[in-house]
C-alpha positions as CSV (number, residue, x, y, z in Angstrom):
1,X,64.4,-21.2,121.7
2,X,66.0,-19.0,119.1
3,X,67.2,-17.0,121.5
4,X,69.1,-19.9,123.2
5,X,70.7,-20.9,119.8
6,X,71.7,-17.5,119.0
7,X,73.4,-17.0,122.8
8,X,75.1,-20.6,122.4
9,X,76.7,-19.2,118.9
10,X,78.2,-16.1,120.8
11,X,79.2,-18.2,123.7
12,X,81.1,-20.1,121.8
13,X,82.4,-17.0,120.4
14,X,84.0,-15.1,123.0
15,X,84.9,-18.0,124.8
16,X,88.6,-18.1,123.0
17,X,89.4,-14.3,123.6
18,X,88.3,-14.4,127.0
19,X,90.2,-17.4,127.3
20,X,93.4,-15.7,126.2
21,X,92.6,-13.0,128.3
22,X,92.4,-14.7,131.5
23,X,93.2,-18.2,131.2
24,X,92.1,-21.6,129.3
25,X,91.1,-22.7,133.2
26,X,89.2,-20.4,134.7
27,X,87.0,-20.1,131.7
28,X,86.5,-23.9,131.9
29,X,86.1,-22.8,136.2
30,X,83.6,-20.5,134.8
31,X,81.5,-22.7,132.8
32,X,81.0,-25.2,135.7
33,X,80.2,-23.2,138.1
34,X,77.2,-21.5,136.0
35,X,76.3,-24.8,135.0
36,X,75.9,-25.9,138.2
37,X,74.0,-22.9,139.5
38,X,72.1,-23.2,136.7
39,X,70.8,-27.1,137.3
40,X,70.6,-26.0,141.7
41,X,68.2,-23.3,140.2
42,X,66.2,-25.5,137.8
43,X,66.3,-28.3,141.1
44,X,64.9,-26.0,143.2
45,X,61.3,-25.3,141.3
46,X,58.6,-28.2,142.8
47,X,57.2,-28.3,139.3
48,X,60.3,-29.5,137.9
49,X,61.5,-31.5,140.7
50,X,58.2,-33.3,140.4
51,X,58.3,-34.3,136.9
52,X,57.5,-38.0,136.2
53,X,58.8,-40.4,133.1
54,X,56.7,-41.0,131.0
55,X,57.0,-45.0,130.1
């Protein structure tokens, strides 16, 4: 979990000299498309796709 805060700080970070470096929209490109690989990946485990509500 720490290390997860920790990333999100540097994220956030380099996200406006990258952005000068090569553009306010493909940054913005950039984060979508890792978050949706990201939630495809999560998706694809049967543990997680199996999860019920509790309630």
């Amino acid at each position: 979990m720490a290390g997860s805060l920790i990333m999100l700080s540097v994220g956030r970070g380099l996200t406006g000299p990258v952005a000068e470096r090569v553009g306010v929209r493909e940054v913005v490109f950039a984060g979508v498309v890792m978050k949706v690989l990201v939630c495809v990946a999560l998706l694809s485990v049967r543990a997680i796709r199996g999860l019920k509500r509790i309630g």
